[in-house]
C-alpha positions as CSV (number, residue, x, y, z in Angstrom):
1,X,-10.2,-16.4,-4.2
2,X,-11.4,-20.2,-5.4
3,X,-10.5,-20.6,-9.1
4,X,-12.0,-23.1,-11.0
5,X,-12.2,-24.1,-14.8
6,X,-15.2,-25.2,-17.0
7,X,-15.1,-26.5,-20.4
8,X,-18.0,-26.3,-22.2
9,X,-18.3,-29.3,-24.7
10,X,-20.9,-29.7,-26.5
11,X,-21.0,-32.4,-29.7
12,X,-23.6,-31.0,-32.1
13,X,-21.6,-27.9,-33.1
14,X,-23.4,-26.4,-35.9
15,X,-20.3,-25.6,-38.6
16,X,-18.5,-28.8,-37.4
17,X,-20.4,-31.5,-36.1
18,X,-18.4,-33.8,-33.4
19,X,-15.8,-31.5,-34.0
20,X,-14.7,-31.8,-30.2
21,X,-14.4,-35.9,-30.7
22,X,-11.9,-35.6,-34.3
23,X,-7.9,-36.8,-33.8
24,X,-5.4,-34.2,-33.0
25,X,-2.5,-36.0,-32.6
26,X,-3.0,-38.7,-30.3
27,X,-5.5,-37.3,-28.3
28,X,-8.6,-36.0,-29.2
29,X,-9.7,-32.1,-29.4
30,X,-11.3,-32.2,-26.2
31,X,-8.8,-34.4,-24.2
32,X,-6.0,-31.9,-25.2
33,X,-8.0,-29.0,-24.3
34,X,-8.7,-30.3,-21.1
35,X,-5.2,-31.5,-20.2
36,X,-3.9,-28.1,-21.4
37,X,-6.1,-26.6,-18.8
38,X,-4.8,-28.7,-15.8
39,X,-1.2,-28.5,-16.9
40,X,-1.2,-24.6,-16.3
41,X,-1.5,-25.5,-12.5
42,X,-4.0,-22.7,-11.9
43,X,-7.0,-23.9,-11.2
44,X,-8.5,-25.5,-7.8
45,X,-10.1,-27.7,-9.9
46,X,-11.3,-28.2,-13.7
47,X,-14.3,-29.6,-15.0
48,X,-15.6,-30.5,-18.8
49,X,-19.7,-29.9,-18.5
50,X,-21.0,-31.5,-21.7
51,X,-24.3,-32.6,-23.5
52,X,-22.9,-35.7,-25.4
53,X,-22.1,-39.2,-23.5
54,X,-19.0,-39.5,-25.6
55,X,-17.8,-36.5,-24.6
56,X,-18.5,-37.5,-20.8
57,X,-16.7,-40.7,-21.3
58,X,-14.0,-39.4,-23.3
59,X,-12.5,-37.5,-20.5
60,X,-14.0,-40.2,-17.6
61,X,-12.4,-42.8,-19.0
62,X,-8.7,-41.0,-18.9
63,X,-9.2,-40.0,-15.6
64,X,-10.6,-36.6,-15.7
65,X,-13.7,-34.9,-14.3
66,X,-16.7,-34.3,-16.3
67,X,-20.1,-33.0,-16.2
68,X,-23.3,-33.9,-17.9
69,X,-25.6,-31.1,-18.1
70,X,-29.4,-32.0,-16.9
71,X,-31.2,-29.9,-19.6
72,X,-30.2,-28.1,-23.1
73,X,-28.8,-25.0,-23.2
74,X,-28.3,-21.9,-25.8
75,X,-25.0,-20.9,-25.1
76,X,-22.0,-22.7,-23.2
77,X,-21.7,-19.6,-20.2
78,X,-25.5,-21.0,-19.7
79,X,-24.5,-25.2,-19.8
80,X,-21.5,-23.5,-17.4
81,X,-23.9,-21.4,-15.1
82,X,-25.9,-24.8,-14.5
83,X,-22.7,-27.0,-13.5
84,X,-21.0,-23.9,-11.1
85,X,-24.3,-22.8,-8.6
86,X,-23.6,-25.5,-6.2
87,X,-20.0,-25.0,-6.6
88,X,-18.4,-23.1,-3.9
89,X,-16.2,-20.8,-5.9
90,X,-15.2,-17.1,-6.6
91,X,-14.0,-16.9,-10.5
92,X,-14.8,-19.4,-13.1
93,X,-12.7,-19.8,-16.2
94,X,-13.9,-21.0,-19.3
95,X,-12.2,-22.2,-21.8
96,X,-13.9,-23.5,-25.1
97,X,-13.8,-26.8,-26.0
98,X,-11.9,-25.9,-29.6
99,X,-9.3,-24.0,-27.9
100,X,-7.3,-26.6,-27.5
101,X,-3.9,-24.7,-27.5
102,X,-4.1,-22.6,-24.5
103,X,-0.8,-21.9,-22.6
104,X,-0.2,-20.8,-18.5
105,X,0.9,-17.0,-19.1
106,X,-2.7,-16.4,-21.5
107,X,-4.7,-18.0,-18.2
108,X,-2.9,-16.3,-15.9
109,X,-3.4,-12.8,-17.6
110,X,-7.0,-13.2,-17.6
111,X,-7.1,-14.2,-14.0
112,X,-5.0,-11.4,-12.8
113,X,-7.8,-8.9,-14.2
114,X,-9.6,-9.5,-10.9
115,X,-6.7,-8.8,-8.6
116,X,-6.6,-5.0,-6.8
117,X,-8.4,-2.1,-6.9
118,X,-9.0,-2.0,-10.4
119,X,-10.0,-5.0,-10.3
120,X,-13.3,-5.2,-8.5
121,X,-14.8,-3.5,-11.7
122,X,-14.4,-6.5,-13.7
123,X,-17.3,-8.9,-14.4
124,X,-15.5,-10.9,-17.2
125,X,-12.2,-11.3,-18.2
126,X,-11.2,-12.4,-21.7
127,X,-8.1,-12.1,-24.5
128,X,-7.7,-11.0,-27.9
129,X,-4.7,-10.7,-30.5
130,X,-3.6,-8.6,-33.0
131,X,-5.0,-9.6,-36.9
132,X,-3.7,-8.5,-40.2
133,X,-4.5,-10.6,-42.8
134,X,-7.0,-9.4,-44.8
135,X,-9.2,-12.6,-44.9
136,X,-8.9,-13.0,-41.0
137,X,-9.9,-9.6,-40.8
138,X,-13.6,-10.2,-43.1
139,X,-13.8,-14.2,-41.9
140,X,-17.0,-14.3,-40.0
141,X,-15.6,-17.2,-38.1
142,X,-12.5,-15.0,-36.8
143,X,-14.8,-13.2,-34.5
144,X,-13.4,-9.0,-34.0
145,X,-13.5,-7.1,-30.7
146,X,-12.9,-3.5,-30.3
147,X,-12.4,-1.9,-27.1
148,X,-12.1,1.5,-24.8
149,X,-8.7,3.0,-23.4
150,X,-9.1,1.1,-20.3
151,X,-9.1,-2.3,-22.6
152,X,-12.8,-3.0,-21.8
153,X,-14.8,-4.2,-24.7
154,X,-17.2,-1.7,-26.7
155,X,-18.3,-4.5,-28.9
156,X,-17.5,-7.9,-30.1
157,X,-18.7,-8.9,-34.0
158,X,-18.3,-11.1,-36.8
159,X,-18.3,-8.1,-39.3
160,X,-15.0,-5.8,-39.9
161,X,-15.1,-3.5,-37.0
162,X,-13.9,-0.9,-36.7
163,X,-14.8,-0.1,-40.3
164,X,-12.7,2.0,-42.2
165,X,-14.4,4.5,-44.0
166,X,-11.4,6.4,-45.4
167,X,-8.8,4.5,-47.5
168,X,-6.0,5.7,-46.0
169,X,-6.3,5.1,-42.8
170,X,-5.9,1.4,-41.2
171,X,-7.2,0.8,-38.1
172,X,-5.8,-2.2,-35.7
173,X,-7.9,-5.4,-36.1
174,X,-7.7,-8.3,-32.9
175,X,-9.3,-10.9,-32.7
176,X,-11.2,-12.6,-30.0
177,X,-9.9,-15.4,-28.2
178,X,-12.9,-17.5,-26.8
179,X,-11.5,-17.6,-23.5
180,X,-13.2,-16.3,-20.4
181,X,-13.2,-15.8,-16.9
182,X,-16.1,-14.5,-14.6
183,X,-17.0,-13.7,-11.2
184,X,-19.3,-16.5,-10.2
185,X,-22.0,-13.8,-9.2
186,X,-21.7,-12.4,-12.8
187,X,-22.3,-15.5,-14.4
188,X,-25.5,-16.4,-12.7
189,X,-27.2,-13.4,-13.6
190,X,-26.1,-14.2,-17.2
191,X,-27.7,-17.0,-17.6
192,X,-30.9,-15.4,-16.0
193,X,-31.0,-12.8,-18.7
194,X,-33.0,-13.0,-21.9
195,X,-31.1,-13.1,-25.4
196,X,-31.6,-9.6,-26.4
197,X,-31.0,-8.1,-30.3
198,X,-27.0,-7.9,-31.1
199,X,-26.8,-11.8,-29.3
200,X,-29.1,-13.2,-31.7
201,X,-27.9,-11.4,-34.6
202,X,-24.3,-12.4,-34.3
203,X,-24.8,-15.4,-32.3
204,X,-22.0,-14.8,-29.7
205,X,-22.9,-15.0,-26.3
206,X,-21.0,-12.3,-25.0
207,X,-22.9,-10.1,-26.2
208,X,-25.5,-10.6,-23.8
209,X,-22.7,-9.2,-20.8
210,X,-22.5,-5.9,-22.9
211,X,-26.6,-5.4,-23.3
212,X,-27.0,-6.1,-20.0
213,X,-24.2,-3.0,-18.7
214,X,-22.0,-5.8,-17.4
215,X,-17.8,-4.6,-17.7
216,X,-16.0,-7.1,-19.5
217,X,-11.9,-6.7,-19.6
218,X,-9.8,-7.3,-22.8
219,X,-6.3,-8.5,-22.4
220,X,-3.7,-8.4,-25.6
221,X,-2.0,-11.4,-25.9
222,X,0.7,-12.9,-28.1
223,X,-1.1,-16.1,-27.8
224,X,-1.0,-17.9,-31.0
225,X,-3.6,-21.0,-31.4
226,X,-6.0,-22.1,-33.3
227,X,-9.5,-22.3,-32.8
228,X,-11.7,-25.0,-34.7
229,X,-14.5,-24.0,-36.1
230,X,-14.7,-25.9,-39.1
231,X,-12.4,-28.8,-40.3
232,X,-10.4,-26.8,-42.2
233,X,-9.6,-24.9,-38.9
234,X,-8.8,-29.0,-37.7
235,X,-5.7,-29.3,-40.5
236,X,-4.7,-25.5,-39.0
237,X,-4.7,-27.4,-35.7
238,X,-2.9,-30.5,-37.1
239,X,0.1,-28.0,-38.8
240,X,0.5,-25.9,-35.7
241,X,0.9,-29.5,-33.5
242,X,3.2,-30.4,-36.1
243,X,5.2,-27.4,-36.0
244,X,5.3,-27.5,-32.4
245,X,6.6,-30.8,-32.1
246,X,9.4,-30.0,-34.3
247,X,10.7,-26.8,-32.3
């Protein structure tokens, strides 16, 4: 199977405006992302599709490959959908723009989710990690997933699920990881689809897989990264560099 990786980056982000463009170390959010993604050696290719000329010259200009996407878009799967129909591939990977620290076994994981049997069932692939802190757990940024015995996902919010009615019992909380992976076919129906209830309530566009009856997988990772949502998710970022850079 063609494998191929998309970043979605676009500039206006609602909580952090030209978060994707701020200093995280000496590269920028986006350029680190990106050259995460072609370190893992994975991919056939890997693209950034954007709506911001900065953007598009921020990873031109350091010799990567970008996108610009011909008309606006709600969600990135749909800014993703646009770039990939002429694109001769089988799985498409996308990995958000603020997910900057993303690492080769995490990737790999999700793209082995297609492989066999078992696999075939699979639309989308994505991660999540365990949570305990108790103001992870009720952050709406930190958005929840919880999930069947076969690890696919039931549902994905921004509220407490599952909730625990009874005081002394503590369910296992895990985060979403907004990485994904789908089958090219799977992707281009999504971004035929109309937003339906659940995606405009929470605003997460994975949603719209799950209203439509399409399977996405959930793989448990010890990945540990930081996603930014907001700039005090940026000084997060800028502490877990640090501490990398010092082991």
């Amino acid at each position: 199977m063609k494998k191929i990786a998309v970043i979605p980056a676009r500039y206006a982000a609602s909580r952090f405006p030209g978060k994707l463009m701020q200093q995280l170390g000496d590269k920028t959010v986006i350029r680190m992302t990106y050259e995460n993604v072609i370190a893992t050696q994975l991919f056939d290719d890997v693209f950034v599709v954007t709506d911001s000329e900065l953007i598009y010259n921020e990873i031109s200009s350091h010799g990567g490959k970008a996108i610009m996407s011909l008309k606006d878009h709600e969600t990135g799967s749909d800014r993703i959908a646009e770039a990939v129909e002429n694109i001769a591939c089988d799985i498409v990977l996308n990995v958000q723009g603020d997910e900057p620290f993303v690492n080769k076994k995490a990737l790999a994981d999700i793209l082995s989710s297609f492989d066999g049997e078992d696999g075939k069932t699979v639309d989308v692939a994505t991660l999540k990690e365990p949570i305990n802190k108790e103001e992870e757990i009720n952050n709406p940024n930190f958005v929840k997933v919880v999930s069947d015995y076969k690890d696919f996902a039931l549902y994905f919010s921004r509220s407490p699920i599952p909730f625990a009615r009874e005081t002394n019992f503590a369910p296992n909380y895990f985060r979403h990881i907004g990485i994904y992976a789908f089958r090219k076919e799977a992707l281009l129906k999504f971004s035929k689809f109309e937003m339906r209830q659940n995606e405009k309530a929470e605003k997460l566009e994975q949603l719209r897989y799950l209203e439509y009856g399409m399977k996405i997988k959930v793989i448990e990772t010890d990945f540990i990264g930081v996603g930014i949502d907001t700039p005090e998710d940026l000084e997060r970022a800028k502490k877990y560099l640090t501490d990398i850079v010092k082991k």
